[in-house]
C-alpha positions as CSV (number, residue, x, y, z in Angstrom):
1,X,0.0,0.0,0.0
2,X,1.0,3.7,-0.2
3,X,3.0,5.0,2.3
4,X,4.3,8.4,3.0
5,X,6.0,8.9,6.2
6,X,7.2,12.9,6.8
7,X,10.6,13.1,9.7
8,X,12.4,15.8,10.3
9,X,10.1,18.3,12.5
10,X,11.1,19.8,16.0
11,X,11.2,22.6,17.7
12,X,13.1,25.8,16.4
13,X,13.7,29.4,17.0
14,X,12.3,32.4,14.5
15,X,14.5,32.8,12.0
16,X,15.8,29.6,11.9
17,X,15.7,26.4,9.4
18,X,14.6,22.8,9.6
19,X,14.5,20.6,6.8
20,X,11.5,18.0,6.8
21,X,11.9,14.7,4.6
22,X,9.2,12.2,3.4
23,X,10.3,8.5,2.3
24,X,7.3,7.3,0.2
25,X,6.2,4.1,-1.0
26,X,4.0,1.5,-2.5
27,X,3.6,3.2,-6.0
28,X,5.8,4.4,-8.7
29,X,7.1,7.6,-7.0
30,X,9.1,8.6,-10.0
31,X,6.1,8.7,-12.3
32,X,4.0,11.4,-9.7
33,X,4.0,14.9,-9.1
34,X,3.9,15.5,-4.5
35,X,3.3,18.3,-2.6
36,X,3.3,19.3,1.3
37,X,0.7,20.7,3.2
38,X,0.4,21.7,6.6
39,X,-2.5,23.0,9.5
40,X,-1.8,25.1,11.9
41,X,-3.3,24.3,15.4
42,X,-7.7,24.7,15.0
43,X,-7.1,25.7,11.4
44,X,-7.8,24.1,8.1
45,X,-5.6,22.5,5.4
46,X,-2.6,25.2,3.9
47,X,-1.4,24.1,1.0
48,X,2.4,24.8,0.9
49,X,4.0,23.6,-1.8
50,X,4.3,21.3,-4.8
51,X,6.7,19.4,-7.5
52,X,6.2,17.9,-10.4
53,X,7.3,14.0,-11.1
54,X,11.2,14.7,-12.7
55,X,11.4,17.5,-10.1
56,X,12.0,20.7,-12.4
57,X,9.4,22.6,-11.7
58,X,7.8,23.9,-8.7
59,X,5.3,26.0,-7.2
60,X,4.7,27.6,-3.9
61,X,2.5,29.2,-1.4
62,X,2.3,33.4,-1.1
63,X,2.9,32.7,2.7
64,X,6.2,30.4,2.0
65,X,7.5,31.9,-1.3
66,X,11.2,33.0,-1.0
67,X,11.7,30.8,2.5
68,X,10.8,27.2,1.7
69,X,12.6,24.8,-1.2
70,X,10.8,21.8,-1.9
71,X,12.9,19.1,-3.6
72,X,12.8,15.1,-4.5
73,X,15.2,12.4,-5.2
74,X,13.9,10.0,-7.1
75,X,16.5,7.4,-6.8
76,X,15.7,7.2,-3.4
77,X,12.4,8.1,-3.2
78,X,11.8,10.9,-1.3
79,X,10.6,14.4,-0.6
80,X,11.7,16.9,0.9
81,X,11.3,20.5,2.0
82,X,14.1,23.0,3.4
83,X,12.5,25.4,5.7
84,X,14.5,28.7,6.3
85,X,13.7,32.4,8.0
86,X,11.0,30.4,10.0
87,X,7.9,32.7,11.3
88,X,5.9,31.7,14.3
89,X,3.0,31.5,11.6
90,X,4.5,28.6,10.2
91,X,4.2,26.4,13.5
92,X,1.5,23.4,12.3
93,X,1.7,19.7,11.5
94,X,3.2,19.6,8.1
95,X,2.0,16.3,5.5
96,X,3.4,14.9,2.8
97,X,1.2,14.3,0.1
98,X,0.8,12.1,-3.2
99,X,-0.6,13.5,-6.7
100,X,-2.6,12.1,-8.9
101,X,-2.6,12.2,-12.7
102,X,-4.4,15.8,-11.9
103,X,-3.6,18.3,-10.6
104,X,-5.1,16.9,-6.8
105,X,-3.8,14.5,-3.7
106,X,-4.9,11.1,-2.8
107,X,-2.7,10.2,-0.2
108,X,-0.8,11.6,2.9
109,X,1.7,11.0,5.7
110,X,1.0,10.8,9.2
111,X,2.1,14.7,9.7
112,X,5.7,16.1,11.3
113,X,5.4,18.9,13.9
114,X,7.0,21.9,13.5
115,X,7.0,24.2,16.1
116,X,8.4,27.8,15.7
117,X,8.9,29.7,19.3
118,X,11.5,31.9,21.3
């Protein structure tokens, strides 16, 4: 079955970086486009940021634009996403998340907490 499992979240100061990684399988990661996510504490789903399958183009959020890299290595089949100049806005559970042929999501991770606070 699909699996997406997201590592890499912790605690960390404003202005500082944290890079999250998800290892995915069960499908043919190579052949989809993925994307991260994240929900802030009593809020709804963000959407953050997305790749396409070969990982040459990408696209990002207003809020994260400039500050967040989102990246994949297909060889070893995983995502990832280099967070920099952290905000305390940007404290939430962040998911990894498959695509579909279209431009949508039909799968995710279990979530990684990041927490952004002096």
């Amino acid at each position: 079955e699909v699996q997406l499992v997201e590592s890499g979240g912790g605690l960390v100061q404003p202005g500082g970086s944290l890079r999250l990684s998800c290892g995915a399988s069960g499908f043919t990661y190579n052949a989809y486009h993925m994307g991260w996510v994240r929900q802030a504490p009593g809020k709804g789903l963000e959407w953050v940021s997305d790749i396409n399958s070969g990982g040459d183009s990408t696209n990002y959020a207003a809020s994260v634009k400039g500050r967040f890299t989102i990246s994949r290595d297909n060889a070893k089949n995983t995502l990832y996403l280099q967070m920099n100049s952290l905000k305390l806005e940007d404290t939430a559970v962040y998911y990894c998340a498959k695509g579909t042929a279209g431009p949508q999501y039909d799968y995710w991770g279990q979530g990684t907490q990041v927490t952004v606070s002096s």
